[in-house]
C-alpha positions in Angstrom: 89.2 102.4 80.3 86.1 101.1 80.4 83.5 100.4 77.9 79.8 99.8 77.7 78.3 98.6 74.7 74.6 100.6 73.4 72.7 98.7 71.3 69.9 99.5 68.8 66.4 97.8 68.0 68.2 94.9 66.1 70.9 94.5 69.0 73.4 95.5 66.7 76.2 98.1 68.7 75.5 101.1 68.2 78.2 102.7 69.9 79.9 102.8 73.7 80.0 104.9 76.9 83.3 104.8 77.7 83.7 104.8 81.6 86.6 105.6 83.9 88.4 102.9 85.7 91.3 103.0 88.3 93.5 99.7 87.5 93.3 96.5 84.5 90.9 94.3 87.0 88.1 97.2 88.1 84.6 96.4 87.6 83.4 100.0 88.9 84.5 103.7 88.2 85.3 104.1 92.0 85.1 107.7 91.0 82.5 110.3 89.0 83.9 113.6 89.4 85.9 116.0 86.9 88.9 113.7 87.1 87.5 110.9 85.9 86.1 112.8 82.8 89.5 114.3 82.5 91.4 110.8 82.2 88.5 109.7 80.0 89.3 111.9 77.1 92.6 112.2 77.7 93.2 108.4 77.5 90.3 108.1 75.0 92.3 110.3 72.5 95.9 110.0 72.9 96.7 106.9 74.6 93.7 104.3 72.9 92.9 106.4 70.0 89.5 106.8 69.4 89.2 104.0 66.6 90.6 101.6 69.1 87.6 102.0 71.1 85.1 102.5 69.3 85.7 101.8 65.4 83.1 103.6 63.5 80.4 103.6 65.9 79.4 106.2 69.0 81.3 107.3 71.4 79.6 108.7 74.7 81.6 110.8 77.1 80.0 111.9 80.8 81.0 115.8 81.4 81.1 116.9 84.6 79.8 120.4 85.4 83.1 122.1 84.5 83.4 120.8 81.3 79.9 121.8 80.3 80.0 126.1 81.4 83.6 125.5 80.0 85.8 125.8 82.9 87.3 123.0 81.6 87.9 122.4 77.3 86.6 119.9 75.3 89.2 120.0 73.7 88.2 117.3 70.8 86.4 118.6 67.3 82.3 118.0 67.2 81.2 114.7 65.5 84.0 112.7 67.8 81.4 111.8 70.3 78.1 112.4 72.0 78.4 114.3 75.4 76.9 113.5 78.1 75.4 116.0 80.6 75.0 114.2 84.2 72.2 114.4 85.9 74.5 115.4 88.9 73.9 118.8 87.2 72.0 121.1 88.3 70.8 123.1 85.9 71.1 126.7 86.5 71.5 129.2 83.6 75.1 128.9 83.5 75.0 125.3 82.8 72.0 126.4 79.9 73.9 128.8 78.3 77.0 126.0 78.6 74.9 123.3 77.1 74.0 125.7 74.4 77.7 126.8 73.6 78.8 123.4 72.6 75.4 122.9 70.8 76.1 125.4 68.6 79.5 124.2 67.8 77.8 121.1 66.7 78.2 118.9 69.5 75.5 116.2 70.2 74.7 116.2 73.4 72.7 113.8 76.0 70.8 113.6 79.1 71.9 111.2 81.5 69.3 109.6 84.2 66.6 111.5 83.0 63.7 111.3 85.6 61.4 114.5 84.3 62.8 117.1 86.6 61.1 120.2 85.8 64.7 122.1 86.3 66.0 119.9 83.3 63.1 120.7 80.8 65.0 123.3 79.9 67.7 121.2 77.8 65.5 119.4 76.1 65.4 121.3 72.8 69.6 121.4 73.6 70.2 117.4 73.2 69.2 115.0 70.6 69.6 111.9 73.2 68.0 111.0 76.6 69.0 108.2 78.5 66.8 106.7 81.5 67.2 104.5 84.1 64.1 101.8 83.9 65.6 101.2 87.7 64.3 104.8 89.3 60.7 104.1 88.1 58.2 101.1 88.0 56.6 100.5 84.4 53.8 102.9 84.5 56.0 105.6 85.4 58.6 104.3 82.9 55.7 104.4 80.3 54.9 107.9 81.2 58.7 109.1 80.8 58.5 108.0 77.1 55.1 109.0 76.6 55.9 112.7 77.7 59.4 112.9 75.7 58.1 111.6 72.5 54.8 113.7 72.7 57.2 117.5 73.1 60.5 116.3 71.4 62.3 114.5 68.4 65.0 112.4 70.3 66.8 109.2 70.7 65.4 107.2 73.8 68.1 105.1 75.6 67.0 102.5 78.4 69.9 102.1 80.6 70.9 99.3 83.5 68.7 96.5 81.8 69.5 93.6 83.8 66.8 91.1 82.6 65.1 89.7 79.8 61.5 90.8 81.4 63.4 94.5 81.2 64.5 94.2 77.8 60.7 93.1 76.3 59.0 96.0 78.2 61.7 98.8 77.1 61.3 97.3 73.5 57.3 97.0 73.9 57.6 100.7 75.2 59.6 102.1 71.7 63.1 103.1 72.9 65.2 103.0 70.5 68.6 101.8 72.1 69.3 99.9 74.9 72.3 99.2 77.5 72.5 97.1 80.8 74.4 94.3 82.1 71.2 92.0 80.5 73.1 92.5 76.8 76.7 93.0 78.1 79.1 94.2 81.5 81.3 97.1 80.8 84.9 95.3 79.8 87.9 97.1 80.5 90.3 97.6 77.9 94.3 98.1 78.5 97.3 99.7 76.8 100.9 100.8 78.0 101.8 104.2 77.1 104.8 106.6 78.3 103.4 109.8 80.2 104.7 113.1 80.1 106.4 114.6 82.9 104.3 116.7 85.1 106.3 119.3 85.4 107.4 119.3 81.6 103.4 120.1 80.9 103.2 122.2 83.4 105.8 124.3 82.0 104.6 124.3 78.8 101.2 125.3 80.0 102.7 127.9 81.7 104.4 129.4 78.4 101.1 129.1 76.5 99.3 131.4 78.7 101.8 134.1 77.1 100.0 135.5 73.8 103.4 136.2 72.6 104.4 133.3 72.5 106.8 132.0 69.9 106.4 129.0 67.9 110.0 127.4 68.3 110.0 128.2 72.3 107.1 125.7 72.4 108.8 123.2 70.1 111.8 123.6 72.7 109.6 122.2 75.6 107.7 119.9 73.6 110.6 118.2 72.3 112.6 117.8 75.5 109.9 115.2 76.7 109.5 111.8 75.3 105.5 111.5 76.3 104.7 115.0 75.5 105.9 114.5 72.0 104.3 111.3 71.9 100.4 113.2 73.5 101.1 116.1 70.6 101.2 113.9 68.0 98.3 112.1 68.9 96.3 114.8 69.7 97.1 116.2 66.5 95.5 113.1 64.8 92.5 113.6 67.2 92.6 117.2 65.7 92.9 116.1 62.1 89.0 115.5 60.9 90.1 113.1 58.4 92.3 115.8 56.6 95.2 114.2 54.3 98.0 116.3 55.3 101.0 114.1 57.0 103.1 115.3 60.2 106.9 115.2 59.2 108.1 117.3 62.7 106.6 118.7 65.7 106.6 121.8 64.2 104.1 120.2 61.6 102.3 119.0 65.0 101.9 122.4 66.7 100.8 124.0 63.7 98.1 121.9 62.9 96.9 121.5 66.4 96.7 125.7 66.7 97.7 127.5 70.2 93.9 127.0 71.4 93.6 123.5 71.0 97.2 123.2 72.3 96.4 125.1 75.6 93.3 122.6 76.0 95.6 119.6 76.0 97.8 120.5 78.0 95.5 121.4 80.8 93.4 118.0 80.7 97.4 116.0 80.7 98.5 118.5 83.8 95.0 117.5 85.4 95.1 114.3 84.6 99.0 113.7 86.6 100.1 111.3 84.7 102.7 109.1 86.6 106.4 109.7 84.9 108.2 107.6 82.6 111.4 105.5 83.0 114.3 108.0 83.7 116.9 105.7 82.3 114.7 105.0 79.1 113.7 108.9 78.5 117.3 109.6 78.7 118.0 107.1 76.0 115.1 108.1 74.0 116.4 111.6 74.1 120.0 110.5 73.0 119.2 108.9 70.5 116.8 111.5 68.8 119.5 114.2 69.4 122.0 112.2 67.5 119.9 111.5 64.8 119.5 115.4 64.7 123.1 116.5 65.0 124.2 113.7 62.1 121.6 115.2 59.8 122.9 118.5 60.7 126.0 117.3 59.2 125.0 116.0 56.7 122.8 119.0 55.2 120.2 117.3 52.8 118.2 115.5 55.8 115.8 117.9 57.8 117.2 118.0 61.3 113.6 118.3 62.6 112.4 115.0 60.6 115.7 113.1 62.2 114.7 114.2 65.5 111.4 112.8 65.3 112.3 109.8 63.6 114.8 109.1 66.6 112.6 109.7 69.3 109.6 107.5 67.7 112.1 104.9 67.4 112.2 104.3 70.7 108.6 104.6 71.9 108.4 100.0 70.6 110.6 99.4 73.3 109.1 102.2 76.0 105.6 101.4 74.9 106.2 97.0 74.5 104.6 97.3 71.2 105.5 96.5 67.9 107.0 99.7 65.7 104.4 99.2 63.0 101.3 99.6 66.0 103.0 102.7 67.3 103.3 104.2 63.4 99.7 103.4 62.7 98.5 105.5 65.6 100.4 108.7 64.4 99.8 110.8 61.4 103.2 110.1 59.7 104.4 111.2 56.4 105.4 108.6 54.1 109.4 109.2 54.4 108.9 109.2 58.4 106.8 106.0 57.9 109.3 104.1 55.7 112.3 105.1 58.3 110.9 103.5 61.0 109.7 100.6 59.8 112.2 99.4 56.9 115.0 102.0 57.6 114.7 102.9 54.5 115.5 106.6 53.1 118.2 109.2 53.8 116.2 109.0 57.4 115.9 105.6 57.5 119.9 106.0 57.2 121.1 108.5 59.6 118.7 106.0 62.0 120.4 103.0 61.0 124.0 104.9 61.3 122.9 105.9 65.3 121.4 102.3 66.4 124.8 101.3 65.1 126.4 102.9 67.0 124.4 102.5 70.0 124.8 98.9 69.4 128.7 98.7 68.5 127.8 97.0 65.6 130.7 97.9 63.2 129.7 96.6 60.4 126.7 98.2 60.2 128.0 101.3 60.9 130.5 101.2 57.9 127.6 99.9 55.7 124.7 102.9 56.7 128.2 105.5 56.6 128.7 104.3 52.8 125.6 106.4 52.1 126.2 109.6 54.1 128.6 112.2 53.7 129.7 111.9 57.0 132.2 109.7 58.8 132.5 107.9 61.9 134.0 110.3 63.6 131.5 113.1 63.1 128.8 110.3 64.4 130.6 109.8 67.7 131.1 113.6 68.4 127.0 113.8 67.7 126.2 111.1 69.8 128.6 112.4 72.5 127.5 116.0 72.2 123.9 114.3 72.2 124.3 112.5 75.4 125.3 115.3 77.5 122.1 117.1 76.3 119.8 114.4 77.2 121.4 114.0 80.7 120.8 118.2 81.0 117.3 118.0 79.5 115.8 114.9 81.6 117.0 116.5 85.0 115.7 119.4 84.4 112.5 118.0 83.6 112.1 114.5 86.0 115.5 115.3 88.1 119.0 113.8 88.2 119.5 110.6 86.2 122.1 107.5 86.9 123.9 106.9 84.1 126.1 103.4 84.5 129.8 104.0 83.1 129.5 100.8 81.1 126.9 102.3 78.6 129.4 105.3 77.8 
């Protein structure tokens, strides 16, 4: 991702455009169209996390043509960012009565490149930011631009590709009121390792959600048989939670919150985004594990099957991901319980987790100790985690293909 500073009148940051890039050492977007907006949000909102990138500040997000007549969802709640309308738009009445749409769900919206097209007039009284490029124009035009837009409109004038320090006095003598260009700072790209859902796994649940019919627990049945999809739901679930204090204790908790609309906007932007696939070897694993943890608290019958699966497949996302446990909990709206099992294994689920990486790891003392408090013996752990395994192997080929399984981890 890539991200561009805006500052205000004091240079303090005001917020960031966040700009798509190809690979970790780009220094362009190599590419404007409806992908790149597509991997912007989706990585903006559940890979980064929009607090990553921007704290508490502004976010601004280009939207190609699609996204604005709403072809294409935005699939994020109003007040998460400003949206940008590029001036590779034309503007036709489709477009108007597109711009309008998302205006009246509260959206902010801004012109990009403005250069006083009479076409573009139009969505003036629509946006509450225009940006300008001081490059198109010498500085009497420039000057007449801002002239023009303060005399007709209340907005928020942004001076854009400021390169140097000449630029920057005459956009401040002229009275924008923020400013961006590689004068104050270069875009810098920011990084993070993630785990991506299968293609086909989204495309198959995108599939189902075009039924009307559909039923809750068939969509909890797809979600859960991939490892990135569950990870993207529960993040865009935390995208979807406008600071609401409710905690996710299951997928089920996920899908509910998120609501079959916002659901079906996802998963379009993930399918058109074609993410690359995970590890086969580590999905399989993944899915072992969070089936054993299920079956054992089956067994047991005061654990919530649902909560163990979870908490099993989130344990494995610190060694999928390379990242400490505690970074991948703090990006996911956790309950408490969920929260103390993966960090401190503490809890009845903190238990039947610490029973299952006992077993994975042949550890036999630890295995008697976490079996001390469960009404279940070692037996009835094996015959999960064996009943557990075949299931993963099933589940994984039939979303990513056949997997090798080496003998010696049997």
């Amino acid at each position: 991702m890539g991200r561009q500073p805006v500052y205000d009148r004091a240079l303090d940051v005001v917020g960031y455009e966040l700009l798509f890039r190809g690979h970790p050492t780009a220094t362009s977007a190599e590419r404007t169209d409806d992908l790149a907006t597509t991997r912007v949000i989706v990585n903006t909102f559940m890979e980064f996390g929009l607090e990553r990138l921007v704290g508490r500040r502004l976010a601004f997000v280009n939207l190609t043509r699609p996204f604005v007549v709403g072809q294409l969802p935005v699939p994020f709640l109003p007040g998460k960012a400003i949206l940008e309308v590029l001036e590779t738009i034309p503007t036709d009445q489709e477009v108007l009565d597109g711009a309008r749409n998302l205006k009246e769900q509260g959206y902010s919206l801004a012109l990009d490149d403005w250069e006083d097209e009479p076409d573009r007039r139009s969505l003036l009284p629509l946006v509450d930011v225009v940006k300008i490029d001081i490059s198109s124009c010498d500085a009497t035009e420039l000057e007449r631009r801002v002239r023009s837009l303060r005399s007709s409109h209340d907005l928020t004038l942004v001076a854009e590709r400021i390169e140097t320090a000449a630029e920057m006095d005459l956009c401040h003598r002229l009275g924008f009121d923020w400013f961006q260009g590689y004068f104050l700072l270069r875009p810098d790209v920011v990084t993070a390792r993630t785990v991506a859902p299968a293609h086909l796994a989204c495309l198959q649940l995108l599939g189902r959600l075009a039924d009307p019919d559909i039923d809750l627990g068939e969509i909890e049945t797809v979600v859960r048989a991939d490892l990135g999809l569950n990870y993207r739901v529960l993040r865009a679930a935390n995208a979807a939670s406008s600071g609401t204090v409710r905690r996710i204790e299951s997928i089920r908790d996920a899908l509910v919150m998120l609501g079959m609309q916002t659901l079906r906007s996802w998963m379009l932007l993930m399918v058109l985004s074609d993410a690359t696939e995970p590890d086969s070897e580590q999905l399989t694993s993944a899915m072992t594990r969070a089936r054993t943890c299920e079956l054992v608290a089956k067994s047991c019958g005061d654990v919530r099957p649902e909560s163990a699966f979870i908490v099993g497949l989130l344990s494995s996302l610190d060694t999928v991901l390379g990242l400490r446990m505690e970074l991948v909990v703090e990006k996911l709206p956790l309950s408490d319980e969920l929260r103390e099992a993966l960090t401190r294994r503490t809890g009845p689920l903190g238990t039947v987790l610490r029973t299952v990486l006992a077993l994975e790891d042949r550890d036999d003392d630890a295995l008697t100790a976490a079996l001390d408090e469960l009404p279940v013996d070692a037996d009835e752990v094996t015959r999960c985690y064996l009943g557990a395994m075949g299931w993963a192997m099933d589940t994984t080929e039939s979303v990513i293909g056949p997997v090798k399984v080496e003998v010696g981890s049997l």
